[in-house]
PAFI-908517 format. One record per residue (C-alpha): x, y, z; residue in three letters; residue number from 1; chain. Coordinates in steps of 0.05 Angstrom, whole numbers. Example, Ala and Ser with C-alpha at 12.3 -4.5 7.8 and 13.67 -1.06 7.14 Angstrom:
# residues 2
xx->246 yy->-90 zz->156 code->Ala pos->1 unit->A
xx->273 yy->-21 zz->143 code->Ser pos->2 unit->A
END
This chain:
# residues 194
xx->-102 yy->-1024 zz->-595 code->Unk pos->1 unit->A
xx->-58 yy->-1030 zz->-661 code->Unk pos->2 unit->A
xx->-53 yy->-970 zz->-701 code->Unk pos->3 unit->A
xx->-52 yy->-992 zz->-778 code->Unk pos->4 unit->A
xx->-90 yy->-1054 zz->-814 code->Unk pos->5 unit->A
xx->-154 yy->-1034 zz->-766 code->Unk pos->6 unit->A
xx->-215 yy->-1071 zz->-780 code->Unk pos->7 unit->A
xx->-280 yy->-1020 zz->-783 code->Unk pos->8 unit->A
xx->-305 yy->-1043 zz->-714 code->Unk pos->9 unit->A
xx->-231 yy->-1030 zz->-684 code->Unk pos->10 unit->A
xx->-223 yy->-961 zz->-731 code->Unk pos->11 unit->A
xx->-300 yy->-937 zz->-689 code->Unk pos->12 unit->A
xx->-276 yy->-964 zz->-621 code->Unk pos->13 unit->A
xx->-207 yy->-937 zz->-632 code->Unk pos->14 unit->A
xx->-244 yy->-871 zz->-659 code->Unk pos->15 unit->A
xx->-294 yy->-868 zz->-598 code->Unk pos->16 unit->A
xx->-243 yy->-880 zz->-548 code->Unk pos->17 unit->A
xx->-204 yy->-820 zz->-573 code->Unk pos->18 unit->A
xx->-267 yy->-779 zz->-577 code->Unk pos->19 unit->A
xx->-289 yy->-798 zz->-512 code->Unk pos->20 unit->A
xx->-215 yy->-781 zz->-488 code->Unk pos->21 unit->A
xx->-221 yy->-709 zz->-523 code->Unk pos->22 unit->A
xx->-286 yy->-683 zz->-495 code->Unk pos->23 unit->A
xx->-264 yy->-702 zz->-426 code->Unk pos->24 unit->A
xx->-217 yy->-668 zz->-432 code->Unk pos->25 unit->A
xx->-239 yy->-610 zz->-469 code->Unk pos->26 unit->A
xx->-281 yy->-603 zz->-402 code->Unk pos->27 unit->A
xx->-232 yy->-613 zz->-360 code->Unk pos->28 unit->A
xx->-195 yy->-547 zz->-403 code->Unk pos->29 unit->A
xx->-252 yy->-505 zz->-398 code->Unk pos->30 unit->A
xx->-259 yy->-519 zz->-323 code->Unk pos->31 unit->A
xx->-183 yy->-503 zz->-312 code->Unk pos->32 unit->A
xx->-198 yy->-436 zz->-356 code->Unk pos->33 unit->A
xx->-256 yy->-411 zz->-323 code->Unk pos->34 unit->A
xx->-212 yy->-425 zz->-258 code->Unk pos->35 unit->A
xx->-159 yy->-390 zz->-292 code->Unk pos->36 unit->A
xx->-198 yy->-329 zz->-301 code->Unk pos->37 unit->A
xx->-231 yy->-321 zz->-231 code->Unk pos->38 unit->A
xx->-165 yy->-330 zz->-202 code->Unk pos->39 unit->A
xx->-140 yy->-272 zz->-247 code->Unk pos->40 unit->A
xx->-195 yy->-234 zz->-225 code->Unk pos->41 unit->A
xx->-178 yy->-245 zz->-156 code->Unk pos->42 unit->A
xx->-110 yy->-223 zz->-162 code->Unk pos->43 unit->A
xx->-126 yy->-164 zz->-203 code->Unk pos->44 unit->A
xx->-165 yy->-140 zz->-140 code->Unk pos->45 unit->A
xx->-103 yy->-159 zz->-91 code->Unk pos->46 unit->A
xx->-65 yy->-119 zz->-135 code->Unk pos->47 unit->A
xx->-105 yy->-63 zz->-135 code->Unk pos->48 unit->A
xx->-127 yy->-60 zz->-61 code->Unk pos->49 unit->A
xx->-44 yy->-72 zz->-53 code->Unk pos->50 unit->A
xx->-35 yy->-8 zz->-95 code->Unk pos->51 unit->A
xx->-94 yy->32 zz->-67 code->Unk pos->52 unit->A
xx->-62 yy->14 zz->7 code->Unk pos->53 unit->A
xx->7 yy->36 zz->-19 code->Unk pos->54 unit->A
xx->-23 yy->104 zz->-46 code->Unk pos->55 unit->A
xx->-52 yy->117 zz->19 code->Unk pos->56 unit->A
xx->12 yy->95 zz->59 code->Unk pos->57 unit->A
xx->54 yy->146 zz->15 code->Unk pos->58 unit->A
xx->4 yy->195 zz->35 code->Unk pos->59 unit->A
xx->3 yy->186 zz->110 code->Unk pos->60 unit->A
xx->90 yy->191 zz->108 code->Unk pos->61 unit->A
xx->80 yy->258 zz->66 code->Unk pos->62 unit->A
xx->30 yy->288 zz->121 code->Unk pos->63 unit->A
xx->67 yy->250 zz->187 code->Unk pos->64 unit->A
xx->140 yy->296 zz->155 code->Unk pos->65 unit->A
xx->96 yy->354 zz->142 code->Unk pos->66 unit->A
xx->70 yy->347 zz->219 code->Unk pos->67 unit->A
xx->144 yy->331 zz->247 code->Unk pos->68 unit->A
xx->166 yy->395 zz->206 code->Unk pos->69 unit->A
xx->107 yy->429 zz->251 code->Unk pos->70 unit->A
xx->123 yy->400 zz->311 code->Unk pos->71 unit->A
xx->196 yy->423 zz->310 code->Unk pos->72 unit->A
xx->187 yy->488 zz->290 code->Unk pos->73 unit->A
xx->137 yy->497 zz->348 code->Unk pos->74 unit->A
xx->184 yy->447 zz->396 code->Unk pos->75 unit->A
xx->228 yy->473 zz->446 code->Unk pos->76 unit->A
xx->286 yy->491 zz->403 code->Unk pos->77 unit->A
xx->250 yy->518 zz->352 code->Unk pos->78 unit->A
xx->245 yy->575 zz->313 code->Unk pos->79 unit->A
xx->189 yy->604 zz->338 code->Unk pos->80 unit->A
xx->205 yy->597 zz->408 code->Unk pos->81 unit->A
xx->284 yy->622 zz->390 code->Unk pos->82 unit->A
xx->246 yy->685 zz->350 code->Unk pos->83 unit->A
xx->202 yy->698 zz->423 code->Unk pos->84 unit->A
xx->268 yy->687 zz->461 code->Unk pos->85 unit->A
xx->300 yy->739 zz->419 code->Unk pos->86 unit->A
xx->248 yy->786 zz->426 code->Unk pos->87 unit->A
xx->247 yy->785 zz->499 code->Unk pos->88 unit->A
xx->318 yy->788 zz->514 code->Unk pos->89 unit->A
xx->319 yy->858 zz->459 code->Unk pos->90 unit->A
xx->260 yy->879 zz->506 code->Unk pos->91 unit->A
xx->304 yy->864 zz->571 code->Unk pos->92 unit->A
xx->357 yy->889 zz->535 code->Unk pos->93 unit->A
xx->313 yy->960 zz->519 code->Unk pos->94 unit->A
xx->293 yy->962 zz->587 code->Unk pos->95 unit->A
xx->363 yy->956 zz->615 code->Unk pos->96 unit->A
xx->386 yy->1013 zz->566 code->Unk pos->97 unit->A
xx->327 yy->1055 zz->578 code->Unk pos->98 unit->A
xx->342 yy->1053 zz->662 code->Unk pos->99 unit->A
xx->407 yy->1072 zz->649 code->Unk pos->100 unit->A
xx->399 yy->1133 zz->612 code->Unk pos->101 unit->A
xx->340 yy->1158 zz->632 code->Unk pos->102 unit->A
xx->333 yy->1171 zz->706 code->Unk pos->103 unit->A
xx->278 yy->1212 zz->750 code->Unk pos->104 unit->A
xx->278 yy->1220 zz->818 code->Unk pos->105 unit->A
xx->215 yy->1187 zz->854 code->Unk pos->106 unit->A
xx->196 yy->1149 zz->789 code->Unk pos->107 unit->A
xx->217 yy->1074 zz->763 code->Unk pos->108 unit->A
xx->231 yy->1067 zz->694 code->Unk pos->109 unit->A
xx->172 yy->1031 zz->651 code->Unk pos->110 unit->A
xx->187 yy->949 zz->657 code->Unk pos->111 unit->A
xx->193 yy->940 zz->577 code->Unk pos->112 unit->A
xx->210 yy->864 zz->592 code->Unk pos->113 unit->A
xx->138 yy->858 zz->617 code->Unk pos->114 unit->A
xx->98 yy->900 zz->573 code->Unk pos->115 unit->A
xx->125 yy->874 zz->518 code->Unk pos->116 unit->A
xx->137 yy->802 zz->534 code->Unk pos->117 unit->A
xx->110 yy->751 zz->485 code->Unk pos->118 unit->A
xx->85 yy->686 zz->516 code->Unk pos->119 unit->A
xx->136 yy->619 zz->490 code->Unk pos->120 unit->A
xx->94 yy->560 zz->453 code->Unk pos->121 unit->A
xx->101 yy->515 zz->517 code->Unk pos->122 unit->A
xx->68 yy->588 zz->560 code->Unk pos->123 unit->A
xx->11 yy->597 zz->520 code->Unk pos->124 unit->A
xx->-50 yy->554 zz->521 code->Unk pos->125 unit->A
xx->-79 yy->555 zz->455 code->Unk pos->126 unit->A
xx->-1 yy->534 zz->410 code->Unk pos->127 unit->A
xx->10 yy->490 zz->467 code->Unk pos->128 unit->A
xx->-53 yy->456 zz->447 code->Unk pos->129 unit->A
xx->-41 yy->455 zz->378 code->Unk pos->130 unit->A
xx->24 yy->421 zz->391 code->Unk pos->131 unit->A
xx->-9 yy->361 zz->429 code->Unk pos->132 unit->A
xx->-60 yy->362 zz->376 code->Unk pos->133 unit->A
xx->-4 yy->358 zz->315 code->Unk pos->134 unit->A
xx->28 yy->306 zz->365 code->Unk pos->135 unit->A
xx->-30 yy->255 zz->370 code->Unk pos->136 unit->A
xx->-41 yy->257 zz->295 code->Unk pos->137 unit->A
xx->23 yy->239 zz->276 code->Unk pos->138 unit->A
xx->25 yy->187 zz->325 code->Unk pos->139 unit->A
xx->-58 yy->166 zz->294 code->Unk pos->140 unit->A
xx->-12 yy->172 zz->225 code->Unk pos->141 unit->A
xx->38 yy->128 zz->241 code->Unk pos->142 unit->A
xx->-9 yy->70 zz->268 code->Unk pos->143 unit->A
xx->-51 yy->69 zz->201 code->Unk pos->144 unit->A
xx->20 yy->67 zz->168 code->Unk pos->145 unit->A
xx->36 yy->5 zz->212 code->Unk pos->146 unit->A
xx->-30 yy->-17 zz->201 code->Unk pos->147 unit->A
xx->-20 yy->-5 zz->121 code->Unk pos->148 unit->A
xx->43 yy->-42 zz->125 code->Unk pos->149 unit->A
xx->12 yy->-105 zz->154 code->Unk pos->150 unit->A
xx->-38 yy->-104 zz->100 code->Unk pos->151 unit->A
xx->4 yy->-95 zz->46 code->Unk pos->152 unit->A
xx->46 yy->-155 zz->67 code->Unk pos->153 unit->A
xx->-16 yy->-201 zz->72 code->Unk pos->154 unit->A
xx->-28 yy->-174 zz->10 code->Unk pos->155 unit->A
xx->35 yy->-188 zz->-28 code->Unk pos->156 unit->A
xx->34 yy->-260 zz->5 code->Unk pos->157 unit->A
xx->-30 yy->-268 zz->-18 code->Unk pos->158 unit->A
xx->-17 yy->-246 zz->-91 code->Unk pos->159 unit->A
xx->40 yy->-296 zz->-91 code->Unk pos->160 unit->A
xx->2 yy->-349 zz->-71 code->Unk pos->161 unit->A
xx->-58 yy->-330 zz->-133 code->Unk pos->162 unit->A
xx->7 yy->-330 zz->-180 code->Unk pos->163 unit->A
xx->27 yy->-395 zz->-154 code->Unk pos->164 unit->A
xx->-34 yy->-422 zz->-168 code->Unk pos->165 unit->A
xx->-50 yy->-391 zz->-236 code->Unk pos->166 unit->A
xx->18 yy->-421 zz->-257 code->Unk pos->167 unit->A
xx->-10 yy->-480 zz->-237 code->Unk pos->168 unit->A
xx->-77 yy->-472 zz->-274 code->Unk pos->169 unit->A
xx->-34 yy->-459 zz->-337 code->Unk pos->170 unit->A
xx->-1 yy->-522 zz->-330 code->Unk pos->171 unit->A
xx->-60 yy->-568 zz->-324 code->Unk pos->172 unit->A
xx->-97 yy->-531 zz->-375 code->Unk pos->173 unit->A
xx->-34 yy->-544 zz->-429 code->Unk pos->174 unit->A
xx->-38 yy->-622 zz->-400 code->Unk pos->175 unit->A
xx->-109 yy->-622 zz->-420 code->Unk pos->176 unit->A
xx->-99 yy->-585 zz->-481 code->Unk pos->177 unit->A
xx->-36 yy->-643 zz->-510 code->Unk pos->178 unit->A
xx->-98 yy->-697 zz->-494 code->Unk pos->179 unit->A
xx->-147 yy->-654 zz->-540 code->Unk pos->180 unit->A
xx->-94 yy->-654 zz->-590 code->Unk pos->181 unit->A
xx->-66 yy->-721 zz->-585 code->Unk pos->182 unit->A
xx->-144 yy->-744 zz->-598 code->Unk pos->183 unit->A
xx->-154 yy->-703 zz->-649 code->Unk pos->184 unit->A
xx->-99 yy->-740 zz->-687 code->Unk pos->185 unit->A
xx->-122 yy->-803 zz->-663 code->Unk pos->186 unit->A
xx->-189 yy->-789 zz->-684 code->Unk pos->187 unit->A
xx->-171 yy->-760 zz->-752 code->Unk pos->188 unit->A
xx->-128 yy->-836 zz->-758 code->Unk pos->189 unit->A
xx->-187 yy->-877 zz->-745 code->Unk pos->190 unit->A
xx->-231 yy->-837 zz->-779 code->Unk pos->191 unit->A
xx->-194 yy->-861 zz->-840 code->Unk pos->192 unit->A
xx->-209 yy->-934 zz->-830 code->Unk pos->193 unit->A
xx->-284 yy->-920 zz->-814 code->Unk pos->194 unit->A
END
């Protein structure tokens, strides 16, 4: 279609073509914007359920150190079990001192070791107990934390993916957009003629 020196009928068919072009495209924006926004939505929710997850996996690390603290304090080499070790072996030692001054005839010296012999963590039931239990949660810990992990990498993929594709939204939303404009013109140039 020429563009200057339009007859009336070629100024409204130019002019209907144009608006014809625009509101097709005005619907075709609005679609792409109303897409636009539900997809932001959507990510907004990854993103928090991503940050909730992380929250919680910072958590778990805090209590699984607090628990391995626990655990070797209790363990073997420990400090409780180096105090109990000390205190038996100054009983032993307090028996041994106390046989060597202190001697009747027809009577043993009192067995100090025994009577005052405190029971290791590994000996006694009940911190033995607590130890398995401190052991299994830290190991329950560590699975959520793997399991936390996984999510939060489906997560992040999926994020990048809704970015990916709001990007894209953008872009045929400003494609749609030049077509409302460029038929506004047009329309506003045969609108002159009609």
């Amino acid at each position: 279609m020429k563009w200057t020196n339009l007859t009336q009928e070629e100024a409204q068919e130019g002019y209907d073509e144009a608006r014809s072009r625009y509101y097709g495209a005005a619907e075709q924006y609005y679609h792409y914007k109303k897409e636009e926004s539900d997809c932001r939505s959507e990510y907004n929710s990854v993103k928090n359920q991503y940050d909730s997850a992380n929250s919680d996996k910072i958590n778990f690390e805090k209590r699984v150190d607090d628990i391995e603290r626990v655990i070797n304090v209790l363990g073997e080499d420990g400090t409780v079990n180096e105090a109990i070790n000390d205190a038996n072996s100054a009983a032993a030692n307090a028996e041994n001192s106390l046989a060597r001054s202190v001697k009747c005839d027809g009577m043993n010296s009192p067995s100090l070791s025994a009577a005052f012999h405190c029971k290791t963590v590994s000996e006694d039931s009940h911190s033995s107990a607590a130890v398995d239990t401190f052991k299994k949660e830290k190991a329950r810990l560590e699975q959520s934390i793997a399991d936390l992990n996984s999510k939060m990498q489906a997560l992040e993929q999926n994020a990048e993916e809704l970015s990916k594709r709001m990007n894209s939204i953008v872009a045929e939303q400003g494609n749609y957009k030049k077509i409302m404009n460029s038929s506004v013109y047009e329309m506003c140039h045969y609108k002159k003629y009609t």
